[in-house]
C-alpha positions as CSV (number, residue, x, y, z in Angstrom):
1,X,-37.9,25.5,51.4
2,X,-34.6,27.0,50.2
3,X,-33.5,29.9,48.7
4,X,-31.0,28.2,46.7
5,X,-28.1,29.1,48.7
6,X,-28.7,27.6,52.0
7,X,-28.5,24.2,50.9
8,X,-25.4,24.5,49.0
9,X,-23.8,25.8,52.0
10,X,-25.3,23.1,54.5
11,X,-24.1,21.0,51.8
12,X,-20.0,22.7,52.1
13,X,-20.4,22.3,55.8
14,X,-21.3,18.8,56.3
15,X,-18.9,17.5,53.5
16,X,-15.7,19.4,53.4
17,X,-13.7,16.7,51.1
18,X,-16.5,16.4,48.3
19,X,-15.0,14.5,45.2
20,X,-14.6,17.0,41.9
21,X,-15.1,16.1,38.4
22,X,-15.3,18.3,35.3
23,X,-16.5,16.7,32.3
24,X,-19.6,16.9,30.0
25,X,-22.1,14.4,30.1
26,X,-23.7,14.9,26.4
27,X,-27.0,16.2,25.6
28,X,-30.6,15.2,25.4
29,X,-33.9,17.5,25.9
30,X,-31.3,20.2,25.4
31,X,-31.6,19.3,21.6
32,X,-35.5,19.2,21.3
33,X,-35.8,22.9,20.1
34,X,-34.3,22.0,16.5
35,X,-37.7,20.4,15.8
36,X,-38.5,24.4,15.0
37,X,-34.7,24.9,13.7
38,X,-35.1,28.1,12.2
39,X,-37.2,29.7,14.9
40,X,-34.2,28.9,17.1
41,X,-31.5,29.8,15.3
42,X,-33.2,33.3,14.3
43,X,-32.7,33.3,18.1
44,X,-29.2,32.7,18.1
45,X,-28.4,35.3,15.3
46,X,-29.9,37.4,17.4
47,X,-27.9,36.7,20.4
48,X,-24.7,37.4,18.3
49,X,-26.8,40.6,16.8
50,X,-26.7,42.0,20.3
51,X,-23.4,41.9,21.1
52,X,-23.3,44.6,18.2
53,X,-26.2,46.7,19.2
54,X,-24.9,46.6,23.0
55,X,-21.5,48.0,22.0
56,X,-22.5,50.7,19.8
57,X,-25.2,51.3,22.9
58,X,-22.4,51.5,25.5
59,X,-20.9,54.4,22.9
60,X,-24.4,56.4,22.3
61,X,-25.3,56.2,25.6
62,X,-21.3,57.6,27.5
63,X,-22.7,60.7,25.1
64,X,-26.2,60.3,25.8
65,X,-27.5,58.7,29.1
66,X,-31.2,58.9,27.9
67,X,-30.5,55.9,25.3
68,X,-33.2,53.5,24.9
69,X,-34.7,54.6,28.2
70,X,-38.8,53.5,26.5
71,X,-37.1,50.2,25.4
72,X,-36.6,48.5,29.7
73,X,-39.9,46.8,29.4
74,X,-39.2,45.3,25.8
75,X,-35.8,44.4,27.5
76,X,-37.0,42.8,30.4
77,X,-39.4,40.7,28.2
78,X,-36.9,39.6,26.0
79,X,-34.3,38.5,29.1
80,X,-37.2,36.4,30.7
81,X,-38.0,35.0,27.1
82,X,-34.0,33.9,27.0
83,X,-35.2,32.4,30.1
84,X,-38.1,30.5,29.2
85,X,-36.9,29.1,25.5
86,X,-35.1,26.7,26.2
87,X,-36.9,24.8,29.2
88,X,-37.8,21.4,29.5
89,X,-41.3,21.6,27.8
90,X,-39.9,20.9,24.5
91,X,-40.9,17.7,24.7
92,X,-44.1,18.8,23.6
93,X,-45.5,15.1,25.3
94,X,-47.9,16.6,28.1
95,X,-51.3,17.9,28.2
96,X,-50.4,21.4,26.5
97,X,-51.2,20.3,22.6
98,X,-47.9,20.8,20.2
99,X,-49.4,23.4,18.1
100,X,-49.9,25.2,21.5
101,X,-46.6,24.3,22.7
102,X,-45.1,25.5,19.0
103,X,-47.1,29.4,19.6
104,X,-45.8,29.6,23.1
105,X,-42.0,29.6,21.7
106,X,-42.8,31.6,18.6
107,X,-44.3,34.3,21.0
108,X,-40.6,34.4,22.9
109,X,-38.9,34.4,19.6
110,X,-40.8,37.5,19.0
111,X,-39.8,39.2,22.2
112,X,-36.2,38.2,21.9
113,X,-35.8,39.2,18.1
114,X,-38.3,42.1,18.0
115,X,-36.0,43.9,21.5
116,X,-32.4,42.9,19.8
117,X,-33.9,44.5,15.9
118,X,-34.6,47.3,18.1
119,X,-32.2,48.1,20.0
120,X,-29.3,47.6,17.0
121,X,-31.5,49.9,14.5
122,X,-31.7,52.6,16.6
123,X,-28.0,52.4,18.2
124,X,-26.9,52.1,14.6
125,X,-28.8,54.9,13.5
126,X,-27.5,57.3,16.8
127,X,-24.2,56.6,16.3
128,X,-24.4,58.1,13.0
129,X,-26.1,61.3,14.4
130,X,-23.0,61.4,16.8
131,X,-20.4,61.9,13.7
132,X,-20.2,64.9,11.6
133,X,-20.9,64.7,7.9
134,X,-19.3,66.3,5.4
135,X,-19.3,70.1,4.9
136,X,-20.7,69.3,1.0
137,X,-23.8,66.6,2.9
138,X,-25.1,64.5,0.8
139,X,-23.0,65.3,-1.6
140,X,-20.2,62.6,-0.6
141,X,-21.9,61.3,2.0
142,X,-20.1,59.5,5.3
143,X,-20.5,56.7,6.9
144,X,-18.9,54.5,9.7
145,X,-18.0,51.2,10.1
146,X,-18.0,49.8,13.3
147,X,-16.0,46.2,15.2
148,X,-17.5,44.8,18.0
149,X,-14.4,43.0,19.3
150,X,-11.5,44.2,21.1
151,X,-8.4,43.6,18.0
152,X,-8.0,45.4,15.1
153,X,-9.4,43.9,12.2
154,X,-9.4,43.3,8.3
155,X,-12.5,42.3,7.1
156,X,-15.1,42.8,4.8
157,X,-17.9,45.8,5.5
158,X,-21.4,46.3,3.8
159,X,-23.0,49.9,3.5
160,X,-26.5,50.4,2.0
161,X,-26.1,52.4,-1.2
162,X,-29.2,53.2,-3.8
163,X,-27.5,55.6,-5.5
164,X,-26.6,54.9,-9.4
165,X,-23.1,55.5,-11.2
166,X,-19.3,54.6,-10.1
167,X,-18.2,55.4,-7.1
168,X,-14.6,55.6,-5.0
169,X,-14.4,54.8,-1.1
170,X,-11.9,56.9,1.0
171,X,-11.0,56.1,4.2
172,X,-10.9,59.1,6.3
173,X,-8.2,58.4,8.8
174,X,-5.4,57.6,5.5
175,X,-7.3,59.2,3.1
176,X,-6.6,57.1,0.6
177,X,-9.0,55.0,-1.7
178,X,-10.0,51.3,-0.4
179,X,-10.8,48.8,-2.2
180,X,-14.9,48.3,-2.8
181,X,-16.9,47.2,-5.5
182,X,-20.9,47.0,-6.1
183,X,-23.1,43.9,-4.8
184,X,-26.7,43.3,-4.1
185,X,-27.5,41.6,-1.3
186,X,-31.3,40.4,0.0
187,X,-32.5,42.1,-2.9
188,X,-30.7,45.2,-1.9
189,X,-27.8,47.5,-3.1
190,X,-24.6,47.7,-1.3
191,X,-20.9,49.1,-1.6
192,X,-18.6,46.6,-0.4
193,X,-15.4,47.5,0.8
194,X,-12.3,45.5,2.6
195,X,-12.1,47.5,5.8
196,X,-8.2,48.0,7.1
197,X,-7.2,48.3,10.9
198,X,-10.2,48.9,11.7
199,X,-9.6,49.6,16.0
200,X,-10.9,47.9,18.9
201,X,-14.5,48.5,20.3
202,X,-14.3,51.6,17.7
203,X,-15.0,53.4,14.1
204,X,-13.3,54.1,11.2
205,X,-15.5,56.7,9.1
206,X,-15.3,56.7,5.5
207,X,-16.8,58.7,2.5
208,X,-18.3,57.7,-0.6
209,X,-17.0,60.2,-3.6
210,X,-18.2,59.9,-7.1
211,X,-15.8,58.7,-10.2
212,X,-14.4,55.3,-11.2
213,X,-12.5,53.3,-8.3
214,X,-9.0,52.5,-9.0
215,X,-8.6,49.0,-11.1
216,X,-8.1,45.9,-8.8
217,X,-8.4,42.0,-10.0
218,X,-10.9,40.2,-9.4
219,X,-10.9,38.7,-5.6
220,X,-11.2,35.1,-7.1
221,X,-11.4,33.0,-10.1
222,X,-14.1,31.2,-11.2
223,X,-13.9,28.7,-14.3
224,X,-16.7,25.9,-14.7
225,X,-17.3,24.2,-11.4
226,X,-14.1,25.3,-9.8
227,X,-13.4,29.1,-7.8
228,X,-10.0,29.5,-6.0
229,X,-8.2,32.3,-4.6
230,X,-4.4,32.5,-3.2
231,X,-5.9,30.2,-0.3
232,X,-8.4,27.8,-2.0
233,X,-9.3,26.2,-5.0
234,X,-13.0,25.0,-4.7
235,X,-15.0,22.3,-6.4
236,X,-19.0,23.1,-6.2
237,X,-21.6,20.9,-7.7
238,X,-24.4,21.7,-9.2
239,X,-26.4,20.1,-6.2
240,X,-24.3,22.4,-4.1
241,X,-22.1,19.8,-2.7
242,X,-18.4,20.7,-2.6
243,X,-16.5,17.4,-3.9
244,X,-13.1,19.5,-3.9
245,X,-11.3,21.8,-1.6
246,X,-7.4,22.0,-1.7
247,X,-5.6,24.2,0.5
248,X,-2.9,25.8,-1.9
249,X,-1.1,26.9,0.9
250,X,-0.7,23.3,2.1
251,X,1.0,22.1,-1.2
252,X,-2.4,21.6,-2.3
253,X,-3.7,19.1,0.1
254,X,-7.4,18.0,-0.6
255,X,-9.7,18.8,2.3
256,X,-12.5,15.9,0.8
257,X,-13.2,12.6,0.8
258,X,-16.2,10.7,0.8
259,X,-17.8,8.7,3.8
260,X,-21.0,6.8,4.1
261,X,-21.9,8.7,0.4
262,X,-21.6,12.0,1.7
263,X,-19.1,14.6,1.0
264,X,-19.1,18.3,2.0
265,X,-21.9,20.6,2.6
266,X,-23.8,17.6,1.8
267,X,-27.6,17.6,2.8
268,X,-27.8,14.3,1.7
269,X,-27.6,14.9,-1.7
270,X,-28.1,11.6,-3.8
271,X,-26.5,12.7,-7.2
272,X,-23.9,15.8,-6.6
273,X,-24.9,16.9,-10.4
274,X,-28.3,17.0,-10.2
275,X,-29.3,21.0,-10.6
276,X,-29.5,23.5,-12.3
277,X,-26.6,25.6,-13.7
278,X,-23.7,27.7,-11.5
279,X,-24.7,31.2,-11.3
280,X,-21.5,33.6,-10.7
281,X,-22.7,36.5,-8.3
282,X,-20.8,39.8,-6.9
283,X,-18.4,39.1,-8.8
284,X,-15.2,41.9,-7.8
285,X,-12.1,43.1,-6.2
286,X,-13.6,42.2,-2.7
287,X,-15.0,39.1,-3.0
288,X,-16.6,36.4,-5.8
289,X,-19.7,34.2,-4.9
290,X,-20.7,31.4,-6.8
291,X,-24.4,29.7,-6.5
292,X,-25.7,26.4,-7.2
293,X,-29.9,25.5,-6.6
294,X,-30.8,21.7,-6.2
295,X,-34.2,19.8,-5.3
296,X,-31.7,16.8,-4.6
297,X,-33.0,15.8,-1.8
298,X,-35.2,18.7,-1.0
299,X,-35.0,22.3,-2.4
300,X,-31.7,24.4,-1.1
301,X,-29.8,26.9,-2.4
302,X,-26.1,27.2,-1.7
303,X,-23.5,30.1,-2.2
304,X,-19.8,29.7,-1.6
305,X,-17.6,33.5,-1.3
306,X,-13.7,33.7,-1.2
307,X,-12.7,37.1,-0.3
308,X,-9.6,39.2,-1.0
309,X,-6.7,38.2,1.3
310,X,-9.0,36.1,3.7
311,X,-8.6,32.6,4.2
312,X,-11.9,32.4,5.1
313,X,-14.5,30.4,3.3
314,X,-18.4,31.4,3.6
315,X,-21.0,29.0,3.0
316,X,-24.6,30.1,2.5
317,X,-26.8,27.5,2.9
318,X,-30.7,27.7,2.8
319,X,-33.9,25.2,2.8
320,X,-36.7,26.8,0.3
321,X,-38.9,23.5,1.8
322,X,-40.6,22.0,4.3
323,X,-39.4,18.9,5.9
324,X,-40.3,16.0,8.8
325,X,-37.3,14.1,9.0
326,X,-33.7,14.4,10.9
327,X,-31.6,16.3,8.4
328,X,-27.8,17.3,8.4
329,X,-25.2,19.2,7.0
330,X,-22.4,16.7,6.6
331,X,-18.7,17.5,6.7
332,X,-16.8,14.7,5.3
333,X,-13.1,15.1,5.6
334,X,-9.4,13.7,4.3
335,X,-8.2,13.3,8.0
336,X,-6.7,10.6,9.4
337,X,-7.6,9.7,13.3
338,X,-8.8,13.6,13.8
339,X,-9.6,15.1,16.8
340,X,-12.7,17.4,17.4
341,X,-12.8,20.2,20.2
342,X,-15.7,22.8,20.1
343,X,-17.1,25.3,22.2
344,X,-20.0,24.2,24.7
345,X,-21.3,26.6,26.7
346,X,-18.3,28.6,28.7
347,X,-16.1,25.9,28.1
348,X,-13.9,24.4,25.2
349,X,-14.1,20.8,25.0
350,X,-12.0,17.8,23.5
351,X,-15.0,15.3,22.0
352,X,-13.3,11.9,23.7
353,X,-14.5,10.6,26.6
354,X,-12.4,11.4,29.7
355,X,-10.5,8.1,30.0
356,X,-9.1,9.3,26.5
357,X,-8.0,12.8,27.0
358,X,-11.4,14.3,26.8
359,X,-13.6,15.8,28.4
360,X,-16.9,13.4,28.6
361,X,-17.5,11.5,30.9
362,X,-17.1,7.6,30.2
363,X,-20.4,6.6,31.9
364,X,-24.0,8.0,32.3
365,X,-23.5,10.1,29.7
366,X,-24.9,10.6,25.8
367,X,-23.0,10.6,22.6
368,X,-25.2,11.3,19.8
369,X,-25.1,15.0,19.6
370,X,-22.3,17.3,20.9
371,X,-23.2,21.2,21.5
372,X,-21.9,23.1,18.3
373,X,-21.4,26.9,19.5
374,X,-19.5,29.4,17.7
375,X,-17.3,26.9,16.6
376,X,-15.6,23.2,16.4
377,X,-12.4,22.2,15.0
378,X,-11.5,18.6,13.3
379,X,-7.9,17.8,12.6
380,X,-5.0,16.1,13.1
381,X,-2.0,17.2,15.2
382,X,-0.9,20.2,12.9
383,X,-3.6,20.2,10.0
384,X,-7.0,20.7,10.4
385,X,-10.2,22.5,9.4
386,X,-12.2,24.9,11.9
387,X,-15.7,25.4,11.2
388,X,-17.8,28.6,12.1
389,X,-20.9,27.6,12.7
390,X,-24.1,30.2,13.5
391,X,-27.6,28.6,13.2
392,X,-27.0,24.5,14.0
393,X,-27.3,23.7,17.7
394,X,-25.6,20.6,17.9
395,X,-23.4,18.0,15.8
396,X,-22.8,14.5,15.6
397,X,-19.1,12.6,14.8
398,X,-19.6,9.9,12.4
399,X,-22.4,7.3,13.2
400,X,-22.5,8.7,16.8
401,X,-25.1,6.6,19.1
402,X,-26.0,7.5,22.4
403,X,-24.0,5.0,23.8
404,X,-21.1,5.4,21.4
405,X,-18.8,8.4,20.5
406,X,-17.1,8.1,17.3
407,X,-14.0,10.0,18.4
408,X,-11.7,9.8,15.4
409,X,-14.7,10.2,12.7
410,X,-13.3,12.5,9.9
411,X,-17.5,13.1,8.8
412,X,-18.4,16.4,11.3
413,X,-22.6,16.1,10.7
414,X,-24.3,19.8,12.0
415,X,-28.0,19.1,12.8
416,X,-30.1,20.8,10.4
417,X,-32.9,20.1,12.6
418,X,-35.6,17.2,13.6
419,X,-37.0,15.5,15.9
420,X,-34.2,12.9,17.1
421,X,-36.1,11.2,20.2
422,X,-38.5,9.1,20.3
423,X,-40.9,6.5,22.9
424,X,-42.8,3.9,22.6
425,X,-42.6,0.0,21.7
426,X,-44.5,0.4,18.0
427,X,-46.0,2.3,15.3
428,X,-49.6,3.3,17.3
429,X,-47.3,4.1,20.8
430,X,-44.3,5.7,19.2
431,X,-44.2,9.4,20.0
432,X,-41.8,11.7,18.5
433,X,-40.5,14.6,21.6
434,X,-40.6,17.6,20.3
435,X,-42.7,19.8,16.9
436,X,-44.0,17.7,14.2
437,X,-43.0,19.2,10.5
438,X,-40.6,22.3,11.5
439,X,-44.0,23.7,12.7
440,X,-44.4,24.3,8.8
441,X,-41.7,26.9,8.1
442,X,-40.5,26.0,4.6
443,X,-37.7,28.3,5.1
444,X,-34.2,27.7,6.9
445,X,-30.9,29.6,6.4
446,X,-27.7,27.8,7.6
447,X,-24.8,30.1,7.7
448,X,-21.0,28.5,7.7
449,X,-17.1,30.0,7.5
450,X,-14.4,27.3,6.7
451,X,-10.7,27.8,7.1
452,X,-7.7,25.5,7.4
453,X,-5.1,25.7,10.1
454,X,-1.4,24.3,9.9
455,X,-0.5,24.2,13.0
456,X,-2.2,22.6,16.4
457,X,-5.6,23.7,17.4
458,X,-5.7,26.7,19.2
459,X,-8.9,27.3,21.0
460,X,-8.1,31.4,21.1
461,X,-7.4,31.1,17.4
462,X,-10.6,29.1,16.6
463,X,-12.7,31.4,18.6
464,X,-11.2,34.5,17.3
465,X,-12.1,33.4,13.6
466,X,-15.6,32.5,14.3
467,X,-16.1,35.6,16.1
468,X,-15.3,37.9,13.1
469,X,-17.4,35.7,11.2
470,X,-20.4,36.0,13.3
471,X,-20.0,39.6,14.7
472,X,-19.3,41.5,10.9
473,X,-18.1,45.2,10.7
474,X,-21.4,46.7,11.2
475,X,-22.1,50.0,8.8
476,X,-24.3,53.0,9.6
477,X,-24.7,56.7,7.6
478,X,-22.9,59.4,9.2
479,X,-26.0,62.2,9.6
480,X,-24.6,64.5,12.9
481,X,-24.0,68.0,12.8
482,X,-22.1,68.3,15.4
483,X,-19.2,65.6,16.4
484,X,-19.4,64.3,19.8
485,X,-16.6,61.8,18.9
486,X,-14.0,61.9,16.9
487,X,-14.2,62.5,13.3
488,X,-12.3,59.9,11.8
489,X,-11.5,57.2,14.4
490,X,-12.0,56.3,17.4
491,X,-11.5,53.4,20.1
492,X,-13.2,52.9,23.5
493,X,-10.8,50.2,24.9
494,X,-7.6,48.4,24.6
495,X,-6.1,45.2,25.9
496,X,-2.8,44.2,26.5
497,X,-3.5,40.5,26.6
498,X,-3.8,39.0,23.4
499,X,-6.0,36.0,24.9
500,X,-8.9,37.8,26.4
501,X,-11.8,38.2,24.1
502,X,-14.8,40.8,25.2
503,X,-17.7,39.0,25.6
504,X,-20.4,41.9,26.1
505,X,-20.1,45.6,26.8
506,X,-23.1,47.6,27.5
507,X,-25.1,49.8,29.5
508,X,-25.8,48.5,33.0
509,X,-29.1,47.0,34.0
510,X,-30.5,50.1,35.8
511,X,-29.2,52.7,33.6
512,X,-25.9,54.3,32.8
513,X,-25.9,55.6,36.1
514,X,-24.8,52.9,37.1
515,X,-21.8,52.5,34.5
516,X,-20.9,50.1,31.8
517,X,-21.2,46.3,32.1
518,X,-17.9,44.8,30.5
519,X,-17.3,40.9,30.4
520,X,-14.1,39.2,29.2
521,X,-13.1,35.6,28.8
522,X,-9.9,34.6,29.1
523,X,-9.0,31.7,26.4
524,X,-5.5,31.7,27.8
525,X,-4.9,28.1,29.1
526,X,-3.1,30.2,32.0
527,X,-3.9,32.8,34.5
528,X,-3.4,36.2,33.1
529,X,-3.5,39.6,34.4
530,X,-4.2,41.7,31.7
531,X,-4.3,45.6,31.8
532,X,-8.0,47.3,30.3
533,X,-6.9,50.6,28.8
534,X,-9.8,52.6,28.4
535,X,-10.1,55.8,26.4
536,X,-12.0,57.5,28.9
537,X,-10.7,58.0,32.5
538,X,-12.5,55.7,35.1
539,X,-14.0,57.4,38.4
540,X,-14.7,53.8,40.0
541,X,-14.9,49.9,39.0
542,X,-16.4,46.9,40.3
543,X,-16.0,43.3,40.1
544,X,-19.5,41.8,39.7
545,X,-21.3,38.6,39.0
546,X,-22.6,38.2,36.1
547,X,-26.3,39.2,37.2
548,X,-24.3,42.7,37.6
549,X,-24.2,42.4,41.6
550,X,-21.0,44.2,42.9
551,X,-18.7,41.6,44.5
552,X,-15.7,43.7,45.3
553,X,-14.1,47.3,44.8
554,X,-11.2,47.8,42.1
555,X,-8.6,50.5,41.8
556,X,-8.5,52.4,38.9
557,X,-5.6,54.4,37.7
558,X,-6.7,57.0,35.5
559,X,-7.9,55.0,31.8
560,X,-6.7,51.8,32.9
561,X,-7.7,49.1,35.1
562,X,-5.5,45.7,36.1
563,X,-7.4,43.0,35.9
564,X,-6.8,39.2,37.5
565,X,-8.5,35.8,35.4
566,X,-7.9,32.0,36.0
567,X,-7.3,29.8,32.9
568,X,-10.5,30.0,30.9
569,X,-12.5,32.4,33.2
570,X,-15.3,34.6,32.5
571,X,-15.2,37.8,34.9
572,X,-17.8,40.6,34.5
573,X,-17.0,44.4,35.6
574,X,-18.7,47.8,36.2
575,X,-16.9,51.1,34.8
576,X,-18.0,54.4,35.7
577,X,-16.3,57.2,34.1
């Protein structure tokens, strides 16, 4: 019997000079769950979702330590279910039938995506009460808009508004008009707005006044097949395939090129012309999104968005069918001899085996299908092309085997989902690991962001941009009568180490007795000793594990703490202020 800790230090003891390696040997039952894709990536939209609803959390519940007190046992649920999803079972080959096997994770999906919907509604919806409205109500009514991360940003913000007639958006801290304009969105109305400096782990608050909004162009062009911006001109198929994509900023340098018959945010699309009609959407000062629909080779609907002064590119993809096979998203690029690094878990890797500069090993290990995160980046020395990726598990370069790694492949393939293993010596014995059929959904949603970099890959730089991609300004109606913070703006923390990305703030395990929970990564290829400024002053803080178990007393001074990280390290904390 061990208790997992005595035989690691019998094992210290007794071999004192142990070799060390650090390198990724590939994946394999890691990779089963994308035979039910979009059951599992709901999951991880959700696991971005709560970084959100934990923030604005950690700011309801410094006002209000009673927060969410009903919602431990829906917590502690959903923690064990992050637990159990992704365990070995998914080969779905033992006596446990696959329809069972298919409920069993369903039932955990539940209990992670029901908790995560919770929390973030109601956080959402108490921040608001925490913000006073305007003296005239719902007459020009308020609401905030709310970042996540810890740097200001510029970004796009979506506020539900049913409301007919024009409307202008000031923003309450300049008080001068943004720019906004009307879209519907999920069958709903919103005003859209480009959000300014809008602070770390903080609010801006903004109010929605009737009259016309000041004139502003378009965000984009759009003429035929083709939408551009300052950044990007855009070629889109009817079939939804983009053929074209110069980078104007690059002396037009075409992003495209075909390989194996595939070309970009291509699902294996036989004819890039077959269906129906482009369909301009949203079309406004804030951003333009253009839609194609396809059956070619299975029904999907694709929508590309430029946005005003962002050279990001969205990409929303979605399945309106079933399907049985192995299906991917393919990437094929103008690059000659690219490199590919991504983000695996807690770790940013080079995909080239080790002997190569990598970081995989060059024996025992498996090739197919590299561990796509928040992100991986294909390019040469100082061009490339960073994807942002939120609902594909894994990727494969080129014609990737599991024996073979196609290192320089310019095609980046994202695994739509499937059933990639199988065992047996013919058709009767052949068994396919995992869910037959997607476990029947007939509808997937594959969200990408695209944008080109100049310069050498930059893993803080990657990160940074797929983080404001998958963590957007998050929006909630300003209802309080009373302010318990600010009125117009407000930020919880500041960094003086551009390099150290917040990785979850939010009340502690047992309560907000017990303080805040903050974790940081340092994406610094160095050791860094960055300075937390906080905008309360701390009475005591902790260095934990990341289970929350104080390792070792810190000294505060006042709002700020000093902090001390190794090249790439993840260090958690406790605050009490």
């Amino acid at each position: 019997m061990s208790n997992e800790e005595d035989f690691f230090a019998d094992v210290d003891r007794s071999y004192p000079k142990l070799p060390a390696e650090s390198v990724s040997y590939g994946n394999e039952w890691d990779v089963y769950p994308v035979s039910m894709n979009e059951t599992t990536a709901h999951i991880r939209r959700a696991t971005g979702k709560l970084r959100s609803a934990e923030a604005l959390s950690a700011l309801v519940s410094l006002k209000d330590s009673t927060f969410a007190r009903d919602l431990v046992e829906a917590r502690n649920l959903a923690w064990e279910a992050y637990g159990l999803y992704w365990e070995h079972d998914w080969t779905a080959d033992g006596p446990v039938s696959k329809r069972d096997r298919a409920n069993w994770q369903t039932k955990l999906h539940h209990r992670i995506v029901g908790y995560v919907d919770t929390l973030f509604n109601r956080a959402s919806l108490a921040m608001g009460q925490q913000l006073k409205m305007a003296q005239s109500g719902a007459a020009t009514p308020r609401y905030y808009v709310f970042n996540p991360l810890n740097w200001t940003r510029n970004d796009v913000a979506d506020f539900e508004y049913k409301r007919e007639g024009p409307v202008r958006v000031i923003d309450l801290q300049t008080k001068r008009e943004v720019v906004s304009q009307r879209i519907r969105k999920g069958g709903k109305p919103f005003v859209r707005i480009w959000a300014e400096n809008v602070p770390s782990i903080g609010y801006n608050v903004y109010e929605i006044q009737k009259g016309t909004p000041a004139s502003q162009p378009d965000a984009a062009q759009v003429d035929g097949e083709f939408i551009q911006n300052e950044y990007y001109r855009i070629r889109l198929k009817k079939s939804g395939v983009i053929s074209e994509l110069y980078d104007r900023k690059a002396n037009n340098r075409q992003l495209v090129k075909s390989q194996t018959g595939r070309l970009l945010n291509d699902i294996g699309t036989k004819d890039p012309d077959a269906g129906n009609a482009l369909v301009v959407e949203n079309k406004g000062p804030v951003s333009v999104t253009i839609k194609a629909f396809s059956n070619d080779p299975i029904a999907h609907t694709v929508r590309v968005t430029l946005f005003r002064n962002s050279r990001r590119i969205d990409i929303e993809d979605s399945l309106q069918a079933n399907f049985d096979d192995v299906k991917t998203w393919a990437f094929s690029l103008n690059l000659t001899n690219p490199t590919t690094n991504h983000e695996e878990l807690g770790a940013i890797l080079t995909a080239r085996k080790e002997t190569r500069g990598g970081h995989y090993a060059s024996q025992n290990a498996r090739y197919d299908w590299q561990t796509f995160n928040h992100f991986a980046d294909i390019g040469e020395p100082n061009f490339g092309l960073t994807i942002s990726n939120q609902d594909c598990s894994f990727f494969k370069l080129g014609k990737s085997t599991p024996d073979s790694l196609w290192e320089t492949s310019a095609q980046f393939n994202a695994l739509a989902g499937g059933q990639v293993d199988t065992y047996g010596s013919g058709k009767k014995d052949t068994l396919r690991l995992g869910i037959y059929n997607q476990n029947g959904v007939t509808k997937f949603r594959y969200h990408f962001a695209l944008t080109t970099r100049t310069a050498a890959f930059d893993a803080l730089t990657a990160m940074k941009f797929a983080l404001e991609d998958q963590n957007p300004l998050v929006t909630g109606a300003v209802t309080g009568t009373q302010a318990t913070y600010p009125e117009t703006t407000f930020s919880l923390l500041k960094a003086d180490a551009p390099g150290l990305l917040i990785w979850t703030l939010k009340p502690s395990e047992e309560g907000m007795g017990n303080g805040l929970i903050a974790r940081f990564w340092n994406l610094n290829k160095t050791a860094a000793t960055p300075t937390l400024n906080w905008a309360l002053p701390i009475r005591q803080a902790w260095q934990t594990t990341h289970i929350e178990t104080n390792e070792q007393s810190l000294n505060p001074a006042k709002n700020t703490l000093k902090t001390n990280f190794n090249a790439r390290q993840i260090n958690t904390y406790r605050l009490q202020f």
